[in-house]
N, C-alpha and C positions, 0 to 999 in steps of 0.2 A: 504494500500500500504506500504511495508516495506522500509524505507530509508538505504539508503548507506551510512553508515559512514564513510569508507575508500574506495578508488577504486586506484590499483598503473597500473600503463599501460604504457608497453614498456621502460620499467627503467633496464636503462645502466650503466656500472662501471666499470671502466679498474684499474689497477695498474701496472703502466711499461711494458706495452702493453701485462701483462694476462687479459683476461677478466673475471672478478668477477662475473658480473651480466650481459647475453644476452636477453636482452627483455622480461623482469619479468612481468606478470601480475597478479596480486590477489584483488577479492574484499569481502569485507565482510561487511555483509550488519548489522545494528541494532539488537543487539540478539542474534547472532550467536558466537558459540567460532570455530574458524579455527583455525584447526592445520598445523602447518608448518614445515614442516618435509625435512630430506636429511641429504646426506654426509657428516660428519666434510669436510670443507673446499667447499660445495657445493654455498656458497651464501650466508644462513642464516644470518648471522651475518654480511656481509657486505648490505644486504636489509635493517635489523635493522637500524643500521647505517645513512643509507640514509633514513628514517623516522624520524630518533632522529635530526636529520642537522650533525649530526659529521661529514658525509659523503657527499658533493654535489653529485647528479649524475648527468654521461655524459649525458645521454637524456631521455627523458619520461617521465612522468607526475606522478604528488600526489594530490591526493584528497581527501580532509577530510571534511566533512560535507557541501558538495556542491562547495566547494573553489578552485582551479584547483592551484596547484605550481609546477616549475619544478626546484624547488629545495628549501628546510627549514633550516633555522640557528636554532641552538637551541631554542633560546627563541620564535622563529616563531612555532616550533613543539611545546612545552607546548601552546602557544598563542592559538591554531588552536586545542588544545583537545586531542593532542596525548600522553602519558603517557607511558613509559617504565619501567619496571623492571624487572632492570638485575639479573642475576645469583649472582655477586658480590654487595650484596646492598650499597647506597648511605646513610644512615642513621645514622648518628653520635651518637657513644655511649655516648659520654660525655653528651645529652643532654637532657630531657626530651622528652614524646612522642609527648606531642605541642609541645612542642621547634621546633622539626623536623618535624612537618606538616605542621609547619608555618615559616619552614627556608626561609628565602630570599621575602617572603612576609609579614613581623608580621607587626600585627595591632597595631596601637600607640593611647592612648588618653590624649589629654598637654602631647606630647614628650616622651613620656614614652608607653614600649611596655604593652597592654594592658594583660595582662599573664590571668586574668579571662575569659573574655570574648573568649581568643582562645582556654583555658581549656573546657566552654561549648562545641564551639563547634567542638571541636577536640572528645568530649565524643561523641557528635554524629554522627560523622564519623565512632568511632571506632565501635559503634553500628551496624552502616549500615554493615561493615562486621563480625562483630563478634565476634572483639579480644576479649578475655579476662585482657587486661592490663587497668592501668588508665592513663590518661592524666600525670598525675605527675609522673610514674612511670618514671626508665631512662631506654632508649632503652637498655645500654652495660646490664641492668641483665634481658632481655629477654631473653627466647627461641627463637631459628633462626624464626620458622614458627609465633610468634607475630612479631619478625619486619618485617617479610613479609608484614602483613600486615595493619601493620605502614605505609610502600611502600606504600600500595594502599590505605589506607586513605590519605594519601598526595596525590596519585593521584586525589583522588575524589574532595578535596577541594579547586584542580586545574579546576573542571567540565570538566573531560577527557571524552571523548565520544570514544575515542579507547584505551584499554590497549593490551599494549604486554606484557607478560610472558616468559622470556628466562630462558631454563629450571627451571622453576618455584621449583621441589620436588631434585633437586641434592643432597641440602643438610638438606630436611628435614627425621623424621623417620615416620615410616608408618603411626599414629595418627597423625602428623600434614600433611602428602600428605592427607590423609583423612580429615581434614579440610580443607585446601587449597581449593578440589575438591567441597566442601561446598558453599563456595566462590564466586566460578567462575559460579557453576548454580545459584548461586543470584543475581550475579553480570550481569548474559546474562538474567534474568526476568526483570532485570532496566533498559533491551534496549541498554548496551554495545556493542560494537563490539571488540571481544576479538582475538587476535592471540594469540594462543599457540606453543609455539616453546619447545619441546621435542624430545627426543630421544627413551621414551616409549612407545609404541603402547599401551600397557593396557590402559595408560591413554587415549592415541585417543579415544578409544572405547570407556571408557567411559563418556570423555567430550566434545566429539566434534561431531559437527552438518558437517563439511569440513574438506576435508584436501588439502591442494596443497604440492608435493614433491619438493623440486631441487635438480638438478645435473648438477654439472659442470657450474653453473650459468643459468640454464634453466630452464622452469618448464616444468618437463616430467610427470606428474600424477598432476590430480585433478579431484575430484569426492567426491560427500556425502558417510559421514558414513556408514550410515546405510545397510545394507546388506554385506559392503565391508567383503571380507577375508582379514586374516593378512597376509597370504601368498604374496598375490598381492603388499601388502604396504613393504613389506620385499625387493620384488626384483624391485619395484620402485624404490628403496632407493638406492640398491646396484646396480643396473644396470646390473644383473645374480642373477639367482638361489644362495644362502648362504645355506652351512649346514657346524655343529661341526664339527672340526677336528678329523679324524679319531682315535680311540685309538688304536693303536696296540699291542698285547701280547707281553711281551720281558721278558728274562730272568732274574731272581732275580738281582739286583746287592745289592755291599753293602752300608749299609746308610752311605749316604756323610755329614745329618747333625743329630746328635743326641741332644736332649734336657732333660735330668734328672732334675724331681722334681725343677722347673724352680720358684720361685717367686719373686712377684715384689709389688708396690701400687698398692690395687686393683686385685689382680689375685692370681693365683698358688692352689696349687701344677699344674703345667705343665707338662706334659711328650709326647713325639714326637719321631717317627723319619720319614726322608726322605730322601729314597734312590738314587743314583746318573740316573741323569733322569726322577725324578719322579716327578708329579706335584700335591700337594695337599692341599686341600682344609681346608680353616679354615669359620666355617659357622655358624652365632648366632644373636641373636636379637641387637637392638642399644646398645649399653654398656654391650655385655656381655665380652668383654675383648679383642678379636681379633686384634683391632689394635694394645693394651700395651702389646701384646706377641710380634708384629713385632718391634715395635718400640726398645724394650730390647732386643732383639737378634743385634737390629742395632747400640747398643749403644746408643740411645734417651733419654731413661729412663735407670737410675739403678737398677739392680737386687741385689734384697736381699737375695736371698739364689738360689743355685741348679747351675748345671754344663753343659757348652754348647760345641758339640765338633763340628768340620769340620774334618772330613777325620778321620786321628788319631793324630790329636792336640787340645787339650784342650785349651779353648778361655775363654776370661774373655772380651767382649764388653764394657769398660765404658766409650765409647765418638764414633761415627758414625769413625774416622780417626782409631782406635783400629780394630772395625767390618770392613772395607776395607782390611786391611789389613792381617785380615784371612779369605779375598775373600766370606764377605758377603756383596752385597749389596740389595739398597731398592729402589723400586720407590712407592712416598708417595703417600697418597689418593687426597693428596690439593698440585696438581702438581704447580700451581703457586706462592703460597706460600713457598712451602718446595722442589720444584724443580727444579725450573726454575729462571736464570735471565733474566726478562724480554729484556729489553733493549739492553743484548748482540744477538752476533749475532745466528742464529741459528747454524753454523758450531762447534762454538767457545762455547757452551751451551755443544752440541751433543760430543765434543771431550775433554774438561773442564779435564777428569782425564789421557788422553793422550797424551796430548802435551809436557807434559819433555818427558817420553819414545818415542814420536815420531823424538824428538829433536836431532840437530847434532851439535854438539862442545857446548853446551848451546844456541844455537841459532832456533828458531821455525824453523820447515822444512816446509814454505805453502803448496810447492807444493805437498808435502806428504799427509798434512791435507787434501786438497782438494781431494783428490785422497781418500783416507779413508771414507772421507765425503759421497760422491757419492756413492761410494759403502755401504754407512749404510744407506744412503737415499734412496737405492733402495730397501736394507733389508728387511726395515720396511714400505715402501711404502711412505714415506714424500709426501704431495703435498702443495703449488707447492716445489719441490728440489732447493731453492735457497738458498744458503749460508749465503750470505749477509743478509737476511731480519732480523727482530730483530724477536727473538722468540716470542716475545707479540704479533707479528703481524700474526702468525698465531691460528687457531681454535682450540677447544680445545682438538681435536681428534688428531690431528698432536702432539699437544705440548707435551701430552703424549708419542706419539712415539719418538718425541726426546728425553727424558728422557729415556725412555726403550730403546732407540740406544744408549745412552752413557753406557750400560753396555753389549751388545751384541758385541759392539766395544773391549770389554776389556772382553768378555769372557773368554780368556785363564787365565785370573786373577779370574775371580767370580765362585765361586765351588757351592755358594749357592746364589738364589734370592729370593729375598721375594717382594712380593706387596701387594699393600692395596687399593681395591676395583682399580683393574689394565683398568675397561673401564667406570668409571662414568663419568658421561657426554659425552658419545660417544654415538654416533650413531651406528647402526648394520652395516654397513658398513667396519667403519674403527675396530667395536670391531671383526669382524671376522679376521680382516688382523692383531691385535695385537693377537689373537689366534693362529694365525698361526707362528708367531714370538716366543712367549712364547712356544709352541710344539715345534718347527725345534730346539732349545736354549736346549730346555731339551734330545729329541730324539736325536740328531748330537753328543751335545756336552757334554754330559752329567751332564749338570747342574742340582742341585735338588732345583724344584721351591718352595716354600710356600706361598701362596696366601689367603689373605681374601675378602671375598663379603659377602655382603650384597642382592644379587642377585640368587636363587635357578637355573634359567636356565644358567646361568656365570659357576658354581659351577659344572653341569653336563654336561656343553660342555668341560669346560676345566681340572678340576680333574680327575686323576686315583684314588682317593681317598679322601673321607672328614671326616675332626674331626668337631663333634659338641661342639659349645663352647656354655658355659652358667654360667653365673656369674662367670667367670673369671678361671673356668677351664673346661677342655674337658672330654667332660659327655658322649659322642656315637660316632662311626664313621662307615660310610656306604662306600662303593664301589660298585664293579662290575653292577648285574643288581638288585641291591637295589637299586642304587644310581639313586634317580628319584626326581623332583621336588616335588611331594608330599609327597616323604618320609621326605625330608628336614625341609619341612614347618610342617609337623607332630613331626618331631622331636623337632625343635626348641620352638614350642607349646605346646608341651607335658606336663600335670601338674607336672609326676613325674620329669623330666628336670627340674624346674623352681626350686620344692622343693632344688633341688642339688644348688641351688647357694648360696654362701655365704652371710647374710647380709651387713656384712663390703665389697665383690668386689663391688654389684649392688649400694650404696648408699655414696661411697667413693666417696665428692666435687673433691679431687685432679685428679682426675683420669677419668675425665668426656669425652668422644669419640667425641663428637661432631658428624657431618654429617657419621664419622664412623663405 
């Protein structure tokens, strides 16, 4: 008989009378990885929430290994087996990898933490999944994908009987998703009941035994893996049919951004162009350069040699306020980090480089801003469109569209946009409705995009155009009806490719991409 390790049933959540979560039910029984899938802003993350105790909910029940609550405080959810790890890990670099498996519980023997005895068995923890780090190493000079799972050896030594995963691979590179995925089928043969919270259906496919969808706070799909189409999970998700933005022929124009023989740490010779309207693609393995191209066109990084123009002005970017100001901007890959304050509001985020120009005698115009707001909130499709809320407070599909609304806003100012991997961590959903955005921004108004992914179908929904990057400079470029997901993945694979990169870009410490 297989046990129930989680069961949630009829769980409710309002926020200022939006309803977050209408009568949630999901269970997963022992062994099982369930995926749990939906719209940025669908529920996910406020379901999480009310599992971890952050969250009480308004009504309906949780059930963790027999135990029925209707509602957990934090230390009741670790108490009861439940274990979380988030997207943004909790594990302190300063510390050692026991240190941090055995934060907030270390063993003491005569008053003193016993540091052997949690080194043994932090080893065998580590074992059970499979890091390759040691007990003494310190978490800050890991690799992202061993503190992963550092995470989950501290779950284990908590005896979690349910792990969640929220977007578990966002920021790993394809060898550690590929371990990861190692993992989680070890970890569902030790009788786990795993929630998978993704936004990639590959990975559904290939790790999960369930899926339940939400939208809108509901659950509209649940059904086993196995036999499903992806088709059927796609318009689950989005709530209609999704297809790429159409491309349409248009006539030559000329290039809005040139880039000559462009170097930097780690990269170059560079050379580009991208015509006004035109949206194209930058496409390469984890560190082949992609992001230190965006980032030096944005002022981030210093260029050491070669010549950048917008229009017919010659640009010298050596600080992000430099690169604004000849109308290039950027929205970064690590939007909370590098794009967002949290804590302000979302209006006041979304409108951050228009409020002097919106402004009348020196004095904020609200009612102006409000009125801009609205109309970029409906742009870009915000949900929910509240002003006030604090940007932290929304999901992470949204928080990107407000950083991509605070330059659609100030279009008439950006001649050229660049981004950097423009829908990680979204969902299909919202990444079709930021495709749609980026198209209308370039077709209307003639802006020329330059965009990195890490993603080969990203790359051929939304490019007129891709350069292949590899060791820090651009080695091939595909269009028209070349430009197909398997040419990409060919290309970027390709031994003769690999041979073209430079020792010093791929091996360069300063210059390391991270999740990138």
């Amino acid at each position: 008989m297989t046990t129930t390790n989680l069961r949630i049933s009829g769980l409710t959540k309002s926020f200022g009378g939006v309803r977050a979560l209408d009568g949630v039910g999901l269970t997963v029984p022992a062994g099982q990885v369930h995926a749990l899938l939906g719209h940025n802003g669908a529920g996910k993350s406020t379901l999480i929430k009310c599992l971890g105790g952050a969250y009480p909910p308004d009504g309906g029940t949780i059930e963790v290994g027999g135990t029925t609550y209707t509602r957990l405080t934090p230390r009741e959810s670790i108490a009861s087996g439940v274990a979380i790890i988030f997207q943004t890990l909790s594990v302190v670099d300063a510390l050692t990898v026991a240190e941090n498996i055995f934060l907030g519980q270390e063993w003491t023997r005569h008053g003193r933490i016993d540091r052997r005895a949690q080194e043994e068995v932090a080893a065998g923890l580590l074992e059970r999944v499979a890091a390759k780090c040691s007990p003494r190493d310190r978490v800050g000079d890991l690799p992202m994908g061993q503190r992963q799972l550092v995470e989950i050896a501290k779950a284990l030594s908590r005896s979690a009987s349910v792990l969640v995963l929220d977007e578990p691979t966002a920021a790993l590179s394809g060898a550690e998703t590929d371990a990861l995925a190692e993992r989680v089928e070890d970890l569902r043969t030790q009788g786990l009941a795993i929630v998978y919270v993704t936004h990639l259906l590959g990975e559904v496919e290939r790790l999960a035994d369930a899926v339940t969808v939400l939208r809108d706070g509901r659950v509209v799909h649940h059904a086993t893996v196995a036999g499903r189409k992806r088709r059927d999970l796609v318009e689950a998700i989005a709530g209609r049919p999704t297809q790429a933005p159409r491309k349409s022929r248009r006539p030559p124009t000329p290039p809005r951004l040139v880039v000559e023989a462009l170097h930097g740490p780690g990269f170059g010779p560079v050379g580009l162009t991208v015509a006004a309207g035109e949206r194209v693609g930058l496409f390469g393995l984890i560190g082949s350069g992609r992001t230190r191209v965006l980032e030096t066109l944005y002022g981030r990084r210093r260029a050491t040699a070669g010549t950048v123009r917008v229009g017919d002005r010659t640009v010298t970017p050596a600080r992000p306020a430099d690169a604004l100001a000849a109308g290039i901007a950027l929205v970064p890959a690590d939007r909370r980090a590098q794009g967002l304050f949290p804590s302000m509001t979302a209006q006041d985020n979304a409108l951050l480089p228009s409020v002097r120009p919106l402004s009348r005698h020196g004095l904020r115009a609200l009612r102006t801003e409000r009125r801009v707001f609205g109309a970029l909130a409906t742009a870009v499709g915000l949900r929910p469109a509240r002003p006030r809320l604090p940007a932290g407070a929304f999901s992470g599909g949204n928080q990107q569209k407000l950083v991509l609304g605070r330059w659609i806003n100030e279009a008439r100012h950006v001649d050229v946009l660049l981004l950097d991997e423009p829908t990680q961590g979204v969902d299909v959903g919202a990444r079709q409705e930021i495709y749609r955005v980026v198209s209308a921004l370039a077709e209307e108004r003639g802006t020329a995009v330059l965009f990195a992914s890490s993603d080969p179908e990203e790359i051929v929904a939304l490019a007129d155009r891709c350069l292949i990057v590899a060791g820090g400079r651009i080695v091939g470029e595909l269009s028209g009806a070349e430009l197909t997901e398997q040419a990409l993945l060919s290309a970027v694979h390709d031994p003769l490719t690999a041979e073209q990169a430079p020792p010093s870009a791929v091996h360069d410490p300063l210059t390391a991409e991270g999740a990138a």
